[in-house]
C-alpha positions as a Markdown table, in Angstrom:
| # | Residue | x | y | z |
|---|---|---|---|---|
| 1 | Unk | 42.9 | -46.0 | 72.7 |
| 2 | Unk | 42.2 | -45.2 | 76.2 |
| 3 | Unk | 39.8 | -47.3 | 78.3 |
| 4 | Unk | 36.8 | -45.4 | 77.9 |
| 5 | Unk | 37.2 | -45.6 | 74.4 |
| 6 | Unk | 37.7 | -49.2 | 74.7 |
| 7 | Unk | 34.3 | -50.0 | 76.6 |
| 8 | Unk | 32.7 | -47.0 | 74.3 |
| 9 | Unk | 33.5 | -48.8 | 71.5 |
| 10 | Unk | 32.1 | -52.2 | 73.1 |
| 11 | Unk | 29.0 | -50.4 | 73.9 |
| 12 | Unk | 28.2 | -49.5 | 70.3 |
| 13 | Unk | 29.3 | -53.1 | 68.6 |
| 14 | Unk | 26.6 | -54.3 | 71.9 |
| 15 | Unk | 24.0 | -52.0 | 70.9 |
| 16 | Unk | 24.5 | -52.8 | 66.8 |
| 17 | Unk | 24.5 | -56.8 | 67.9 |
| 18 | Unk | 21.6 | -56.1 | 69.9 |
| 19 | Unk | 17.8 | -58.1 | 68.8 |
| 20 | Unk | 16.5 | -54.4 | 68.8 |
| 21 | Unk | 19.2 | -52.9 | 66.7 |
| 22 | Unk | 18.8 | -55.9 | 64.7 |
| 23 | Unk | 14.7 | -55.5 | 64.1 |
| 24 | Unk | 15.1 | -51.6 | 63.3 |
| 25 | Unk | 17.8 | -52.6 | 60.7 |
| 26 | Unk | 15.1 | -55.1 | 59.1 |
| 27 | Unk | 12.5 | -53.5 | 59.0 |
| 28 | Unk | 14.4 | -50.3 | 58.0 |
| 29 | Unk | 15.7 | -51.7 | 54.4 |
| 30 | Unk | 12.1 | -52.8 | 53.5 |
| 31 | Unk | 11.2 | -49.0 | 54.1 |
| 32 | Unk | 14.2 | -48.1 | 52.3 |
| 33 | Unk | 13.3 | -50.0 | 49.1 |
| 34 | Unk | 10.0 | -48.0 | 48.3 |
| 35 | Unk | 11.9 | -44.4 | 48.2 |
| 36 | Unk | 7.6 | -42.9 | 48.0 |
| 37 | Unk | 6.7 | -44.6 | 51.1 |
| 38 | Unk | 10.1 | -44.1 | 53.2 |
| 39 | Unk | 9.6 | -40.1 | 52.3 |
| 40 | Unk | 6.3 | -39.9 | 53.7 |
| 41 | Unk | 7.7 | -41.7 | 57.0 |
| 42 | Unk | 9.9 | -39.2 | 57.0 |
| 43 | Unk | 6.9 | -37.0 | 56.9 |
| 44 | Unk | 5.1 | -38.5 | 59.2 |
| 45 | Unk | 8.0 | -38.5 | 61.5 |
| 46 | Unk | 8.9 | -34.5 | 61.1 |
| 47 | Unk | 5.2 | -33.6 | 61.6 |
| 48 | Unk | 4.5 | -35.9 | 64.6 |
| 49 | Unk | 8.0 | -34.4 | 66.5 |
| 50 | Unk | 7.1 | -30.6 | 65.2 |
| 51 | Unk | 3.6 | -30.9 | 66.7 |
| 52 | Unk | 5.1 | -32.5 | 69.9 |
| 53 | Unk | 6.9 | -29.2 | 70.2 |
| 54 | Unk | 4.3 | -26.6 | 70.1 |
| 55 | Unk | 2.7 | -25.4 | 72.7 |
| 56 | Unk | 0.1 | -23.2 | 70.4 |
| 57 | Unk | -2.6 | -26.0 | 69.2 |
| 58 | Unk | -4.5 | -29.0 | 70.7 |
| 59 | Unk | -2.4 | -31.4 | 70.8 |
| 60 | Unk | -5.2 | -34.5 | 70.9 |
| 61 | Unk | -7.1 | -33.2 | 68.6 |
| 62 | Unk | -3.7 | -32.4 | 65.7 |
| 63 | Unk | -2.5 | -36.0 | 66.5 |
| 64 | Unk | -5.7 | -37.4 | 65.6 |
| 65 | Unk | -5.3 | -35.4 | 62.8 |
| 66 | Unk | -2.3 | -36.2 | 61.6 |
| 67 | Unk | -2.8 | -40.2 | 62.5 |
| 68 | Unk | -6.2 | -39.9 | 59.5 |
| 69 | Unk | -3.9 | -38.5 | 57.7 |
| 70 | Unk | -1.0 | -41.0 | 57.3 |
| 71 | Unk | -3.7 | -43.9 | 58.3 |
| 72 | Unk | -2.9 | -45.4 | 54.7 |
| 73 | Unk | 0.8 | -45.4 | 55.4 |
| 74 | Unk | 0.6 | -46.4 | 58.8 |
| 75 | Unk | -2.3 | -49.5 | 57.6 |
| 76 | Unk | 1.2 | -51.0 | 55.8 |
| 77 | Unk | 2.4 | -53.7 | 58.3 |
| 78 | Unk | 6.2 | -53.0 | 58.1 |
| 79 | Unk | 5.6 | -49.4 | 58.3 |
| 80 | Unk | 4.2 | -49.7 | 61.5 |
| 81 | Unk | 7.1 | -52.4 | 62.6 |
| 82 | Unk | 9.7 | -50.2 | 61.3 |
| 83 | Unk | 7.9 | -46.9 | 63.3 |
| 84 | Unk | 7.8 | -49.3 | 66.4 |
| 85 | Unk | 11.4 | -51.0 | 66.2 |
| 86 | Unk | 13.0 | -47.0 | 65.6 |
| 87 | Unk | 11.5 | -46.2 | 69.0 |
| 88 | Unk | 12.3 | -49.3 | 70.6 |
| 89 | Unk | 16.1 | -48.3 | 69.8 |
| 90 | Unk | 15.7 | -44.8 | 70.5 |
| 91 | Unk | 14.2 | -46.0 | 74.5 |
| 92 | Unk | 17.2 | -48.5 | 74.5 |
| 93 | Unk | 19.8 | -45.3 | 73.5 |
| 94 | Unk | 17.9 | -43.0 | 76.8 |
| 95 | Unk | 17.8 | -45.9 | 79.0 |
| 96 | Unk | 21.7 | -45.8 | 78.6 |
| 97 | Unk | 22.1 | -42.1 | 78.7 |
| 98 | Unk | 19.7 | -42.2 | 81.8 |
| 99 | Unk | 21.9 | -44.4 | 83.3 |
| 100 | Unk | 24.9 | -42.6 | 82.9 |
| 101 | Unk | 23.5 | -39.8 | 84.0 |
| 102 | Unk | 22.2 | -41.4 | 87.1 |
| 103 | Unk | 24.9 | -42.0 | 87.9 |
| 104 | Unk | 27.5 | -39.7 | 87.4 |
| 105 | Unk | 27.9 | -37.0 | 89.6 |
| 106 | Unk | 27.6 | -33.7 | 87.5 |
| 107 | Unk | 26.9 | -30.4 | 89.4 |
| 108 | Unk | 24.8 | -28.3 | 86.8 |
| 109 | Unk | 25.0 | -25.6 | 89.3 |
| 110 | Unk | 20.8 | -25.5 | 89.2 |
| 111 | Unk | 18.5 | -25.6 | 92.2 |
């Protein structure tokens, strides 16, 4: 294994040992263990990201939408802690793709 692969490696068994990682992973398997309620997360989830990607509707106004829809879901405590602690991971994974990015010197070739 080279070097890279090496500190790769170390990276992921960090991130994995990490009180973030650890929270998501938590609050994850309490999701997990009511198969109704972790499919409409998943729901939740799909719709939120599809309506984040249109640039046809209102975006205020469908969000508000969609959070009266899911407000019973979202009024369970660990659903909320489980939504939270999957975007606190997701922010700790850009931060390190940021960073390498940063600083890396990569010419795209854009201007």
């Amino acid at each position: 294994m080279n070097q890279i692969e090496e500190k790769l490696e170390a990276l992921v068994r960090e991130v994995k040992e990490s009180a973030v990682y650890q929270e998501y992973q938590r609050v994850r398997e309490l999701v997990h263990q009511e198969p109704e309620k972790e499919k409409a997360v998943h729901e939740f989830r799909r719709r939120n990201f599809e309506l984040h990607k249109r640039r046809d509707v209102d975006l205020y106004t469908e969000m508000d939408r969609l959070e009266k829809e899911f407000a019973p879901l979202r009024a369970e405590a660990y659903v909320n802690e489980y939504l939270a602690a999957e975007l606190a991971v997701c922010r700790m994974v850009q931060h390190i793709n940021y960073r390498l990015m940063e600083e890396i010197e990569f010419d795209l070739g854009f201007e």
